[in-house]
N, CA, C and O of each residue as an XYZ file, in Angstrom:
876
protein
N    -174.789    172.335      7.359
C    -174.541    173.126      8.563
C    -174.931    174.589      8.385
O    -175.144    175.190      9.438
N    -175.037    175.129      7.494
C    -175.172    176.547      7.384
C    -176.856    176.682      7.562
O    -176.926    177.740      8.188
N    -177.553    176.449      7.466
C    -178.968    176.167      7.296
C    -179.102    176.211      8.856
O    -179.936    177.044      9.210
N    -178.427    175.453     10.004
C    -178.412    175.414     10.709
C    -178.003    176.590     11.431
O    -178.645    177.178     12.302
N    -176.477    176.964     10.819
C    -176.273    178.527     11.393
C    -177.230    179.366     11.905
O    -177.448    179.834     13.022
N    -177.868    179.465     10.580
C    -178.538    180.653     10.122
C    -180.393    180.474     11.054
O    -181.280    181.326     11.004
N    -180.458    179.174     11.770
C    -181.406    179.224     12.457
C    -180.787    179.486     13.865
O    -181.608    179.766     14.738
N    -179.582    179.445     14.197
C    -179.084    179.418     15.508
C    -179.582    180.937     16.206
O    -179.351    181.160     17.394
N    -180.173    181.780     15.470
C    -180.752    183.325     16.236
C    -181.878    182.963     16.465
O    -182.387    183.784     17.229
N    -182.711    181.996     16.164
C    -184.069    181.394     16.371
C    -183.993    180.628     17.560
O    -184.557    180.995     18.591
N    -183.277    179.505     17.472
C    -182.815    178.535     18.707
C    -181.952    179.364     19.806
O    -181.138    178.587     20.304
N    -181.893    180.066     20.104
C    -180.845    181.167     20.937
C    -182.488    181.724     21.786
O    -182.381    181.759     23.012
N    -183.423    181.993     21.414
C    -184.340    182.360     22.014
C    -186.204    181.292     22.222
O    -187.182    181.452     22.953
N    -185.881    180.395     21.253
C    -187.022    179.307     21.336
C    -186.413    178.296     21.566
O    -185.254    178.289     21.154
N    -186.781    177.377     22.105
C    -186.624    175.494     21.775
C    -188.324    175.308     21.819
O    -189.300    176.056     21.758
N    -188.067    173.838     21.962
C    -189.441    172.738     21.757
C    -189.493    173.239     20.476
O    -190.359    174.114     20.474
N    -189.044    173.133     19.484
C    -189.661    172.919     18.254
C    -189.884    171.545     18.400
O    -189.511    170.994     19.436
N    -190.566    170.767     17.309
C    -191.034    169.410     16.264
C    -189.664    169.698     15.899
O    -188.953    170.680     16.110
N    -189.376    168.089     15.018
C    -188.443    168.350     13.430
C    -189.093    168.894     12.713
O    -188.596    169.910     12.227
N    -190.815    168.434     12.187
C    -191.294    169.142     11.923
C    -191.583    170.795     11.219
O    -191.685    171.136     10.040
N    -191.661    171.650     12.575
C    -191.384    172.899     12.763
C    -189.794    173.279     12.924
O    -189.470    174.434     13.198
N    -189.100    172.535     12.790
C    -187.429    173.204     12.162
C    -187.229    172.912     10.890
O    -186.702    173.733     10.139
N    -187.622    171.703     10.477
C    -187.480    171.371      8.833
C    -188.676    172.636      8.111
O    -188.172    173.142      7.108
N    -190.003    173.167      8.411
C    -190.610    174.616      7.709
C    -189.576    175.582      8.138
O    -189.206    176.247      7.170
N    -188.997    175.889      9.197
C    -188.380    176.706      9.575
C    -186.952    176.773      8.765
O    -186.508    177.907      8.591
N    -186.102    175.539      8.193
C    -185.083    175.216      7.598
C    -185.598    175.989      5.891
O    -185.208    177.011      5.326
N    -186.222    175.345      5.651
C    -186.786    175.700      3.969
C    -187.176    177.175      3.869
O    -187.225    177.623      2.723
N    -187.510    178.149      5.051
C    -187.706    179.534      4.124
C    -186.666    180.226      3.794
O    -186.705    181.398      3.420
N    -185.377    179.345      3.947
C    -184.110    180.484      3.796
C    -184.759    180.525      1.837
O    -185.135    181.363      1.017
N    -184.564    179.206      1.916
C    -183.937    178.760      0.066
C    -185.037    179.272     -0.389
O    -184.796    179.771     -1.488
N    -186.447    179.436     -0.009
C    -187.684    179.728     -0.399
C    -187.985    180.963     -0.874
O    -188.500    181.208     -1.965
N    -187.520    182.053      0.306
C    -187.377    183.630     -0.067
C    -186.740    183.812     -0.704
O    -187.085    184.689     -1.496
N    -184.922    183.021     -0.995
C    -183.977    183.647     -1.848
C    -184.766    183.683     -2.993
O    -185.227    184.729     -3.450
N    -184.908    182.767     -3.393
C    -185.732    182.011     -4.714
C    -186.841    182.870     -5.328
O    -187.023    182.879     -6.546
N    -187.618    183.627     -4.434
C    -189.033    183.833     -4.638
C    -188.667    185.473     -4.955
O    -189.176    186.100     -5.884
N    -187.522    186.124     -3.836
C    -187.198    187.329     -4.247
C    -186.717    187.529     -5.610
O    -186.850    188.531     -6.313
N    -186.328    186.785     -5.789
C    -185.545    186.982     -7.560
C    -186.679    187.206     -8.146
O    -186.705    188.200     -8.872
N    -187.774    186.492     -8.042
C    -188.726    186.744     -9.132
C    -189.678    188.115     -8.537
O    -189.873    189.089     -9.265
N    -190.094    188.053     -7.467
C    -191.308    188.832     -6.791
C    -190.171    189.416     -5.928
O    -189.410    188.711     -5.266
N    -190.102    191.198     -6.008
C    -189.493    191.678     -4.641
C    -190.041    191.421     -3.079
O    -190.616    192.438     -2.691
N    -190.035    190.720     -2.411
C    -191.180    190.353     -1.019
C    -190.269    190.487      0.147
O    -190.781    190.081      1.190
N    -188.547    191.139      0.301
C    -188.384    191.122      0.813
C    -186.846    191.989      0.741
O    -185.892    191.304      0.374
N    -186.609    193.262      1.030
C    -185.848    194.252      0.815
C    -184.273    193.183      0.653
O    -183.850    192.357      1.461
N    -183.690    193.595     -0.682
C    -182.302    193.046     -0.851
C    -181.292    193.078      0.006
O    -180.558    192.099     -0.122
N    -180.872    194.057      1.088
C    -180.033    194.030      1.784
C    -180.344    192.936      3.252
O    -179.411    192.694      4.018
N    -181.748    192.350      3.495
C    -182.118    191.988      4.387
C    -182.315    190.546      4.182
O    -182.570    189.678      5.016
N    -182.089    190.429      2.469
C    -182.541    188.721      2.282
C    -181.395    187.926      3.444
O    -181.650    187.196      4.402
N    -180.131    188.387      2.929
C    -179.216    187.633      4.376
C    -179.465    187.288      5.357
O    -179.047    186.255      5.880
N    -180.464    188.363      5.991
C    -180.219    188.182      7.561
C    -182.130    188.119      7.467
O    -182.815    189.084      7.806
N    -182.760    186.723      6.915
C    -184.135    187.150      6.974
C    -184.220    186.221      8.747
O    -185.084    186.399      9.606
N    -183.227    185.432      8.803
C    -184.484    184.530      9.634
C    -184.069    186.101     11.485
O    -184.818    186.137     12.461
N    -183.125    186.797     11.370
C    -183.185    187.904     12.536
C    -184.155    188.939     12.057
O    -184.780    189.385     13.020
N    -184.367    189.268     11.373
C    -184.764    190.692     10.817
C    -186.444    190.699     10.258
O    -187.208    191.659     10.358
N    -186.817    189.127      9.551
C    -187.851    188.819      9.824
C    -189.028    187.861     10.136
O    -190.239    188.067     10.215
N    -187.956    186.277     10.352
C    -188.351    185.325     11.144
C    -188.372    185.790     12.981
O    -189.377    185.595     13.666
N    -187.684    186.121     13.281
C    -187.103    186.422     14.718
C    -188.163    187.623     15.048
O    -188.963    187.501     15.976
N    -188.114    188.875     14.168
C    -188.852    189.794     14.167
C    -190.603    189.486     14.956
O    -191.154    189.968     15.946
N    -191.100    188.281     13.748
C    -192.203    188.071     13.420
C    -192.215    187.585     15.033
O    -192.663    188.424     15.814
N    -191.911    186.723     15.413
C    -191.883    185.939     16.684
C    -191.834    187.069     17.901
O    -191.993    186.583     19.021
N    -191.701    188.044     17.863
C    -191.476    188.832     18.624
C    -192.901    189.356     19.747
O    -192.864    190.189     20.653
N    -194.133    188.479     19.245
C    -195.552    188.759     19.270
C    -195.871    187.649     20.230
O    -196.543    187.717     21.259
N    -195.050    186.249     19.512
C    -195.461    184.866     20.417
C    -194.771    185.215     21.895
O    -195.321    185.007     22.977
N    -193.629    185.711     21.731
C    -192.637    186.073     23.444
C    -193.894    187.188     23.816
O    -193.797    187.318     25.036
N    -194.694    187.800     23.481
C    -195.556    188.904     24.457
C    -196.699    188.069     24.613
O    -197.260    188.111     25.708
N    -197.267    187.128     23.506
C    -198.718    186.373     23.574
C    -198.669    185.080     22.821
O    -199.082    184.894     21.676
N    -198.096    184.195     23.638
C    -198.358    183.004     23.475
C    -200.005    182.628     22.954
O    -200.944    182.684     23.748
N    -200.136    182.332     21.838
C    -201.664    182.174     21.660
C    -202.074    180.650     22.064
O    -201.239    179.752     22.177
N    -203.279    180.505     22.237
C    -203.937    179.206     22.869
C    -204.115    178.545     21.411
O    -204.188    179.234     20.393
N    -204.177    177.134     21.414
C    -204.991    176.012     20.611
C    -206.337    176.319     20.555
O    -207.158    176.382     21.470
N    -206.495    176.549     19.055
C    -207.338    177.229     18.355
C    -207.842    178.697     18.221
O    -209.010    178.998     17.975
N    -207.002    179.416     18.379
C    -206.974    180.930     18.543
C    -206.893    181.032     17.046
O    -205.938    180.463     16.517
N    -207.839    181.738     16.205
C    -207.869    182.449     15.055
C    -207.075    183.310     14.736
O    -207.336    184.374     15.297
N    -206.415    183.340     14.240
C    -205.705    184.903     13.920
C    -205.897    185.655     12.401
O    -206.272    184.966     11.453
N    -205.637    187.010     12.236
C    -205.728    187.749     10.715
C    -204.249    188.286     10.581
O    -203.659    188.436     11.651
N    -203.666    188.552      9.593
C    -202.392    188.762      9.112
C    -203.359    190.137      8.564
O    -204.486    189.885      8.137
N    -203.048    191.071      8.584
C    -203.565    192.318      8.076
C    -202.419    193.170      7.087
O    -201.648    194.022      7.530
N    -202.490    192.779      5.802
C    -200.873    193.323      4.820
C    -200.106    193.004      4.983
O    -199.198    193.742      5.365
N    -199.894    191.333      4.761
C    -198.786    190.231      5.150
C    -197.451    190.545      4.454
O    -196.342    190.235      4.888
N    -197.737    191.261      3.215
C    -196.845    191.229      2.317
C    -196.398    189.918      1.702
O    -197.143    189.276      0.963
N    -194.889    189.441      2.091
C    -194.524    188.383      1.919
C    -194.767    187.190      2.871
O    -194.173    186.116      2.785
N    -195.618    187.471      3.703
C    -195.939    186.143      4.631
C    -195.459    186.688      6.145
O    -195.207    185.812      6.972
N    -195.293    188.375      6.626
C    -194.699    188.194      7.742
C    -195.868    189.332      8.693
O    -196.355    190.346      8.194
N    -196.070    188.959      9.801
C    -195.336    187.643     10.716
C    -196.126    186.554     10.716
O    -195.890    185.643     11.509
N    -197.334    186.474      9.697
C    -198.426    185.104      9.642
C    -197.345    183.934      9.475
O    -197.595    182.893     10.082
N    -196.085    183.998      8.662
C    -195.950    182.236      8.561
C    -194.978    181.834      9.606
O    -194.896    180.718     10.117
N    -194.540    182.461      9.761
C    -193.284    182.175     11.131
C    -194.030    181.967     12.523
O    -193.644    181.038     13.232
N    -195.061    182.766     12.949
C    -196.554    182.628     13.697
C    -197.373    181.299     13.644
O    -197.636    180.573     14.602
N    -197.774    181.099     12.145
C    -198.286    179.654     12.280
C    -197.693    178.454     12.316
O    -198.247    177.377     12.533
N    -195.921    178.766     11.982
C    -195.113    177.245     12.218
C    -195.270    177.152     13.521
O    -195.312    176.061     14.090
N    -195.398    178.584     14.288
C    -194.695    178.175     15.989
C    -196.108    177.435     16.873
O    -196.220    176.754     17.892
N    -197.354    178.176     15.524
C    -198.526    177.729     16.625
C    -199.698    176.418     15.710
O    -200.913    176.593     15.626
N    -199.159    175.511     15.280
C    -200.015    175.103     14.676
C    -201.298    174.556     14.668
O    -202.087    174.031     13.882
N    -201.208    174.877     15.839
C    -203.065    174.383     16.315
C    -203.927    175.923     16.761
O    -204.706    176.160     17.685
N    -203.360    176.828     15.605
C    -204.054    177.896     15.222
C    -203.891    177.826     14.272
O    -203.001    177.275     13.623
N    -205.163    178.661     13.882
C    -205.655    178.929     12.183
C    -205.743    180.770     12.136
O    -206.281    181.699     12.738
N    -204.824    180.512     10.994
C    -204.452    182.240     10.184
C    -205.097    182.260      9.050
O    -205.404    181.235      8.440
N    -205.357    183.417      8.672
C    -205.827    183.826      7.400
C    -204.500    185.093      7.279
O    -204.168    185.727      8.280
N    -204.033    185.254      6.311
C    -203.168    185.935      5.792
C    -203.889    186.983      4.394
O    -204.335    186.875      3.252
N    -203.681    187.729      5.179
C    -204.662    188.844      3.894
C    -203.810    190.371      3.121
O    -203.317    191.113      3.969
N    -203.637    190.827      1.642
C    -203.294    191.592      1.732
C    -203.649    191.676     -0.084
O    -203.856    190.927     -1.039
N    -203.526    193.392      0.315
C    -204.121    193.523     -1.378
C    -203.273    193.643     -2.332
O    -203.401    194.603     -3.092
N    -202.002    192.528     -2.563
C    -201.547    192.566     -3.717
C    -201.439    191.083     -4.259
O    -200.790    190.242     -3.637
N    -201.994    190.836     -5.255
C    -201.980    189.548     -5.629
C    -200.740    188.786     -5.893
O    -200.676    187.559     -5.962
N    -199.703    189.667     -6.042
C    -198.645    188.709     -6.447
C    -197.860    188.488     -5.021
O    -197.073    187.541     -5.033
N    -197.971    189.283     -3.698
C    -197.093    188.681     -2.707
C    -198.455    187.369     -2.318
O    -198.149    186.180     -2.219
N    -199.596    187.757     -2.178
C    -200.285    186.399     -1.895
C    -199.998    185.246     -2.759
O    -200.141    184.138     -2.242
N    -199.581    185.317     -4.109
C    -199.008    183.917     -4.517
C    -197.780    183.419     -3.256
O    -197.902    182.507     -2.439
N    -196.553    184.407     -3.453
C    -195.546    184.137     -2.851
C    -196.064    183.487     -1.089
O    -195.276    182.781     -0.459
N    -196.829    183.696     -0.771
C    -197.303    183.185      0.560
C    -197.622    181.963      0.426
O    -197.135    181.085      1.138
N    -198.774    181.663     -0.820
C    -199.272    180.574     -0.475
C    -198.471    179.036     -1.266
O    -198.696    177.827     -1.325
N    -197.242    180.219     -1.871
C    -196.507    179.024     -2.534
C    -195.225    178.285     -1.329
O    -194.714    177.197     -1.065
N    -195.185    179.676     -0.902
C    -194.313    179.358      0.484
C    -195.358    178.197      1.405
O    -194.823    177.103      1.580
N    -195.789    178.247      1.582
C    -197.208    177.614      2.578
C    -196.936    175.926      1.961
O    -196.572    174.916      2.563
N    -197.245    176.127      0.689
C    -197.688    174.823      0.000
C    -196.253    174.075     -0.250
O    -196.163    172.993     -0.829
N    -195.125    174.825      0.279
C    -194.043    173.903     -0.173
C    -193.161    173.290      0.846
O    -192.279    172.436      0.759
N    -193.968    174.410      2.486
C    -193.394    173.732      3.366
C    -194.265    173.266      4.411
O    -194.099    173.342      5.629
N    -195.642    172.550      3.464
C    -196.544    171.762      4.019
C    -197.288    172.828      5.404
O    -197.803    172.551      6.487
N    -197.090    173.730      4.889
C    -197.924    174.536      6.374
C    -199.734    175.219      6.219
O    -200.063    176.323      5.784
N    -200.411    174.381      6.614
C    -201.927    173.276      6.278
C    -202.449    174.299      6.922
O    -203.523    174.418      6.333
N    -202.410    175.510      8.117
C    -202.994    176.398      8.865
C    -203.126    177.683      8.360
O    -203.631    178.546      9.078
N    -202.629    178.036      6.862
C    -203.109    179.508      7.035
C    -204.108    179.309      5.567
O    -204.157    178.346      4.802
N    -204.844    180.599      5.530
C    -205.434    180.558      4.073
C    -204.756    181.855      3.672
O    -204.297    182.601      4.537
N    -204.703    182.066      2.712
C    -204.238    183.319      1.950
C    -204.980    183.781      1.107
O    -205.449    182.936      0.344
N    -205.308    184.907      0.921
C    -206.528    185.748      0.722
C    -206.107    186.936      0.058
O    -205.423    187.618      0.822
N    -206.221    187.348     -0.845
C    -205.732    188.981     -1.753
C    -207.063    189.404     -1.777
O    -207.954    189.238     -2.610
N    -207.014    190.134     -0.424
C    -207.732    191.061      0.208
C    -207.522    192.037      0.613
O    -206.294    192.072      0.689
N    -207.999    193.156      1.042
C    -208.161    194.371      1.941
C    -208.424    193.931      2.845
O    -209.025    192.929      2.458
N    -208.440    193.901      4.242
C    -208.758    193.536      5.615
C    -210.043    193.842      5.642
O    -210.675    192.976      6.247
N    -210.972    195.064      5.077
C    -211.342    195.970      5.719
C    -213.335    195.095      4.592
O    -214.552    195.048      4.770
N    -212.004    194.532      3.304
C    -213.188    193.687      2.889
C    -213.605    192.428      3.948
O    -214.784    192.167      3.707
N    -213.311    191.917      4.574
C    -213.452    190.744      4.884
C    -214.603    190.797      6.642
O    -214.733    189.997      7.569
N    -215.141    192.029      6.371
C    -216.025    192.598      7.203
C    -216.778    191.332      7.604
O    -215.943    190.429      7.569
N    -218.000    190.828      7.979
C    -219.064    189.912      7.952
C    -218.664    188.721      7.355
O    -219.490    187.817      7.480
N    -217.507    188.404      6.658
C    -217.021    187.025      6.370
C    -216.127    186.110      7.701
O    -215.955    184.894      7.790
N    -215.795    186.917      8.379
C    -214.965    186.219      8.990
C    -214.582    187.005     10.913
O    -214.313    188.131     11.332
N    -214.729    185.946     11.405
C    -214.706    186.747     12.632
C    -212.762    185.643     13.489
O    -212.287    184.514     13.363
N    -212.336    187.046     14.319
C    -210.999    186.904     14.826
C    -211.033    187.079     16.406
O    -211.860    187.756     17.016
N    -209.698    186.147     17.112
C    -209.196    186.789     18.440
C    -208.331    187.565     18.292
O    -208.353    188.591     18.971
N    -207.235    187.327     17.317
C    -206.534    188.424     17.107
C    -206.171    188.839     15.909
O    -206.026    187.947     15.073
N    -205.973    189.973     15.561
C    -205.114    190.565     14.213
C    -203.454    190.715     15.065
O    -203.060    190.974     16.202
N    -202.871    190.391     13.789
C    -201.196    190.580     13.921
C    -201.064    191.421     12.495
O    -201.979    191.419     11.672
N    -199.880    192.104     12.309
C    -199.531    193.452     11.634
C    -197.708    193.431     11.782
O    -196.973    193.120     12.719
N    -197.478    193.840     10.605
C    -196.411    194.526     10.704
C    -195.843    195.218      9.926
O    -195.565    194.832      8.791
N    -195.491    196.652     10.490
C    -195.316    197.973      9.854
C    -196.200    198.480      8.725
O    -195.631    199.252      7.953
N    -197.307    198.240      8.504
C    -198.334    197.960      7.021
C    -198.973    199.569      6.825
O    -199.273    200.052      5.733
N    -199.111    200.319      8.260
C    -200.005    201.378      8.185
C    -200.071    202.141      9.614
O    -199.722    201.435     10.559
N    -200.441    203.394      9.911
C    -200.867    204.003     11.148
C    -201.018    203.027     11.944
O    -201.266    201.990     11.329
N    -200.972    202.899     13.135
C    -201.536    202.029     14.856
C    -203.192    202.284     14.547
O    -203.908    201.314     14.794
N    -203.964    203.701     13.946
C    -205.354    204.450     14.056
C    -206.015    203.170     12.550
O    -207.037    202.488     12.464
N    -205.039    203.329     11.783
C    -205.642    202.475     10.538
C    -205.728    201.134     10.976
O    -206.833    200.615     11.136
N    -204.695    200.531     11.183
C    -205.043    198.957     11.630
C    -205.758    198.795     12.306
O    -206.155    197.647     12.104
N    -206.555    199.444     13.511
C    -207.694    199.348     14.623
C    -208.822    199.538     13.392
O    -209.408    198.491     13.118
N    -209.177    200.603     12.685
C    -209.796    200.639     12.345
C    -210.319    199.152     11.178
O    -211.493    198.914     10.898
N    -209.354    198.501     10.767
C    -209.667    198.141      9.487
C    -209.749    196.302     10.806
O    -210.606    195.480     10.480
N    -208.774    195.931     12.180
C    -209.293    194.834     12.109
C    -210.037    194.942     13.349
O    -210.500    193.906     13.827
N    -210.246    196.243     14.037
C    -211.592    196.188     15.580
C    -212.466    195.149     14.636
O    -212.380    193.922     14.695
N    -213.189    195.783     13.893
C    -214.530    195.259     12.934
C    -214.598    193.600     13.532
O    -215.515    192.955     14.039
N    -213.304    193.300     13.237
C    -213.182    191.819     13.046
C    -212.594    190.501     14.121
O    -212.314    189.308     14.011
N    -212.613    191.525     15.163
C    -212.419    190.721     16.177
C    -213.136    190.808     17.659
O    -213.696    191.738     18.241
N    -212.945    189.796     17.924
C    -214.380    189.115     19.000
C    -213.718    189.221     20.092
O    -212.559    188.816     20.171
N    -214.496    189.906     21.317
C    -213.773    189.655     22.837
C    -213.791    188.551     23.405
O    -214.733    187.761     23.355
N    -212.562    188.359     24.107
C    -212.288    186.997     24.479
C    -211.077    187.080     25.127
O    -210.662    188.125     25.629
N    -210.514    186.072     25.141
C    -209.082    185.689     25.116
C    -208.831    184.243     25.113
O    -209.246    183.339     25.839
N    -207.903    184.271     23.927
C    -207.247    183.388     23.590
C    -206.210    183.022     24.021
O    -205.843    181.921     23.610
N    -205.070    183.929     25.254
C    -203.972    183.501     25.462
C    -204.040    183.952     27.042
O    -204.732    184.748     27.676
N    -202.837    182.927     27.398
C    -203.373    183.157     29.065
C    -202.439    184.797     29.330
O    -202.752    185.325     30.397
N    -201.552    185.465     28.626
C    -201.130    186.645     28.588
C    -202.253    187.798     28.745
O    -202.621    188.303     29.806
N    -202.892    188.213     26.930
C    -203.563    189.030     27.099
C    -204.907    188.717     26.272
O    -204.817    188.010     25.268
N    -206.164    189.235     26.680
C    -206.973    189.404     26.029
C    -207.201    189.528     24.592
O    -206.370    190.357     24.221
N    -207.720    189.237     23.832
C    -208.344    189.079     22.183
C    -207.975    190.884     22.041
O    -208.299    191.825     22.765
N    -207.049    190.807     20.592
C    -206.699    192.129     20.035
C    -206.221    192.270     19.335
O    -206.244    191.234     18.670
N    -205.449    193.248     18.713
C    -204.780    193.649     18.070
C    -203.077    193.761     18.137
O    -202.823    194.907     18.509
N    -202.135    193.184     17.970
C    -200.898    193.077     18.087
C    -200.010    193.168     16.710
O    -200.061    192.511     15.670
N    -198.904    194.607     17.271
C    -198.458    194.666     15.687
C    -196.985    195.176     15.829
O    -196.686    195.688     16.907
N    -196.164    195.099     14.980
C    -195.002    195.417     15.105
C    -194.538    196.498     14.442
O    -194.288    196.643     13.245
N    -194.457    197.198     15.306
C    -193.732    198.971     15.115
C    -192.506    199.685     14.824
O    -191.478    199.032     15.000
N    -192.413    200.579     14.520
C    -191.003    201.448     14.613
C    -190.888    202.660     14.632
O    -191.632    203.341     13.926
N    -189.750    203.350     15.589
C    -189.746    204.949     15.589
C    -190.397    205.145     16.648
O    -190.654    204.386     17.582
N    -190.807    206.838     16.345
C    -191.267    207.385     17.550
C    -193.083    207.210     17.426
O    -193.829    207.907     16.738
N    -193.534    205.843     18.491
C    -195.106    206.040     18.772
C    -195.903    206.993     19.091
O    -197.073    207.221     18.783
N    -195.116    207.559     19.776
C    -195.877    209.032     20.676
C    -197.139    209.050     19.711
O    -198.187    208.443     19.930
N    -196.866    209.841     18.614
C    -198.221    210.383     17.948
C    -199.148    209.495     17.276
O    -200.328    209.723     17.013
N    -198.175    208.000     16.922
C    -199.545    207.293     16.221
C    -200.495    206.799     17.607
O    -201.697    206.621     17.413
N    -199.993    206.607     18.843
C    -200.956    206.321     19.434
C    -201.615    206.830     20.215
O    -202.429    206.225     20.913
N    -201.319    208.487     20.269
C    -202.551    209.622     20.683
C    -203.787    210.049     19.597
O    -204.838    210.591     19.940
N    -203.409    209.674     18.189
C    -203.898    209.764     17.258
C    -204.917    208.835     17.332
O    -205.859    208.999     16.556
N    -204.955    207.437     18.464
C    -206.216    206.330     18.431
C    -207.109    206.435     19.218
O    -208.134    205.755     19.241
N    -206.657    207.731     20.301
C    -207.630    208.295     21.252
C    -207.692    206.952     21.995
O    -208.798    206.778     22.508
N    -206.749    205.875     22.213
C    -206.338    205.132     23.421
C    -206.163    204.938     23.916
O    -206.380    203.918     24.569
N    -205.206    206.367     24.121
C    -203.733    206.119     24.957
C    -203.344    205.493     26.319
O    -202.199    205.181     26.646
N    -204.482    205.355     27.079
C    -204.616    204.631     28.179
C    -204.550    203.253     28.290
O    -204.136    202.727     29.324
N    -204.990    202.488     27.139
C    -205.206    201.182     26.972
C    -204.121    200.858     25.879
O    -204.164    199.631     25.973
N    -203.413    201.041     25.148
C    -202.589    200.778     24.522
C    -201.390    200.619     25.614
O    -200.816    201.352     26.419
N    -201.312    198.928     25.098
C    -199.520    199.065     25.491
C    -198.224    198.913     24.374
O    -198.536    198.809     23.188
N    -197.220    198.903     24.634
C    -196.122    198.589     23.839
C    -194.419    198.323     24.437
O    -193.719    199.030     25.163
N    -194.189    197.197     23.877
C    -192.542    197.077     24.564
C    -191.881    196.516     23.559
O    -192.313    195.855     22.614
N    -190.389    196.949     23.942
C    -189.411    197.179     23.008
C    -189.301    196.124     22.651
O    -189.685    195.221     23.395
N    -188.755    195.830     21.418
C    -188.481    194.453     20.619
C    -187.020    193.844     21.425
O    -186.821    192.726     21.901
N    -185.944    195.279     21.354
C    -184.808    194.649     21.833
C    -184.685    194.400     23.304
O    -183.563    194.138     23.737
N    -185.951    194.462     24.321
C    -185.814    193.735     25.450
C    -186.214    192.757     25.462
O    -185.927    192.165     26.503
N    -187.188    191.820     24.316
C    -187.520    190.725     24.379
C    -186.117    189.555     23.356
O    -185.920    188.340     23.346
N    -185.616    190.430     22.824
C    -184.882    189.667     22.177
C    -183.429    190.823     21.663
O    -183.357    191.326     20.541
N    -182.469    191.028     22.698
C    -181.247    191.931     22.654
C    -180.522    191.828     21.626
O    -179.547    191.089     21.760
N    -180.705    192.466     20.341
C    -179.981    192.011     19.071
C    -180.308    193.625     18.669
O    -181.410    194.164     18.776
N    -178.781    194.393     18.071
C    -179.167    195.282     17.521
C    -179.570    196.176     16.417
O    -179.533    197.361     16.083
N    -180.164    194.464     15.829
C    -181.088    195.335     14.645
C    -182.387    195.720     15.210
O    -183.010    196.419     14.412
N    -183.132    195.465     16.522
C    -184.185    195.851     17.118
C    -184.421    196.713     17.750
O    -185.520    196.817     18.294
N    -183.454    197.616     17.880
C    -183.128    198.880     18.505
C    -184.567    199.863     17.689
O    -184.967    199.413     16.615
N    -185.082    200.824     18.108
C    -186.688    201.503     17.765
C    -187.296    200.566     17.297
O    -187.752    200.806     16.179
N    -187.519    199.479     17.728
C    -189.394    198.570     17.075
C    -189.895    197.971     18.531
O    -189.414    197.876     19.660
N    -190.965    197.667     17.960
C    -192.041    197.794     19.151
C    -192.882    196.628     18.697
O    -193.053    196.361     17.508
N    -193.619    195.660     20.121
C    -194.848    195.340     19.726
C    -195.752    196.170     20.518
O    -195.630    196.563     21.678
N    -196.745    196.374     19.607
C    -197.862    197.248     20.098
C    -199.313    196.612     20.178
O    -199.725    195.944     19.229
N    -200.145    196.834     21.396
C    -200.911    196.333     21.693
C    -202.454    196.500     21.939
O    -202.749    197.116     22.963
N    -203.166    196.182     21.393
C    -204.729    197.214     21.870
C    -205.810    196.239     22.327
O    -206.471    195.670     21.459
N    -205.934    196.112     23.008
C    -207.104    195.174     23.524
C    -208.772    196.005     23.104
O    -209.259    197.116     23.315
N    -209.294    194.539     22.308
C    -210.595    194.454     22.286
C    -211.602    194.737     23.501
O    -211.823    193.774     24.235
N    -212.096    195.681     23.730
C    -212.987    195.896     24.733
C    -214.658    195.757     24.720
O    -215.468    195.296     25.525
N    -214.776    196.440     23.285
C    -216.279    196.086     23.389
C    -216.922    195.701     21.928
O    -218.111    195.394     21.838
């Protein structure tokens, strides 16, 4: 039952899972505890409360952009897998690449991946910014990794106009905190950038200042 608890902030705002997609969703409690002991991938005071703070978090992207069957996505400085693996349980008829330049949280990803059978992402100990001409995207997803100005810069390169979701257009979507004002006058956007609060999509008050933030691919 506790396993269950502890998904009840998940089920409070999704259904239609698979068993499937609740049994991956069941296994990252024991997975992170486990993995933090060895590899820090996920701040100690927060291992408790991962599936609000950064299962729930991560999801916070699918409630603004439901992505379509077969929508590509890039994880741009996944760290420990977020929001790429919580993203690809919900969408599995998308394909992620999960990228980030430290080799030891990309183990922790792809061991997470390989233990709760989740067949859609690749994991990559990369720089984003390498993966230029290798690989083309509808969207990059992000969270908290760098500037709003840096992440455009490092995944525009890499993503293709389109749209993949009947929401919004092929882009950039990332999860924020604090005061935006300046990172996103700093992208010389400001017109085309959107952003909305985390805690109106999901009223819990650890979401109080975060944001998903949004930039559509134009040309």
């Amino acid at each position: 039952m506790e396993k269950q608890n502890k998904l009840d902030i998940i089920l409070k705002y999704f259904g239609d899972f698979t068993d499937n997609q609740l049994r991956q969703l069941e296994l990252l409690d024991g997975l992170y505890t486990e993995w933090n002991e060895k590899i820090n991938v996920i701040s100690r005071k927060d291992i408790d409360a991962l599936y609000e703070r950064h299962v729930l978090h991560s999801m916070a992207i699918a409630a603004i952009c439901p992505f379509d069957d077969g929508a590509r996505l890039l994880d741009i400085g996944t760290g420990g897998g977020f929001p790429g693996i919580p993203l690809a349980i919900l969408f599995p008829n998308c394909q992620f690449v999960l990228a980030d330049s430290i080799g030891k949280k990309i183990k922790v990803v792809q061991e997470v991946a390989n233990a709760i059978g989740l067949t859609n992402i690749t994991a990559i100990h990369t720089r984003a910014e390498e993966l230029k001409g290798k690989y083309k995207f509808d969207y990059a997803v992000s969270r908290a990794v760098a500037p709003l100005n840096d992440l455009w810069k490092w995944g525009s390169p890499l993503i293709e106009r389109g749209q993949r979701s009947d929401e919004l257009p092929n882009g950039l979507i990332c999860l924020k905190g604090g005061d935006l004002k300046q990172e996103i006058e700093e992208t010389g956007m400001k017109r085309i950038v959107q952003a909305w609060k985390v805690q109106d999509i999901f009223p819990e008050p650890s979401f109080a200042e975060k944001f998903v933030v949004y930039v559509p691919k134009l040309n």
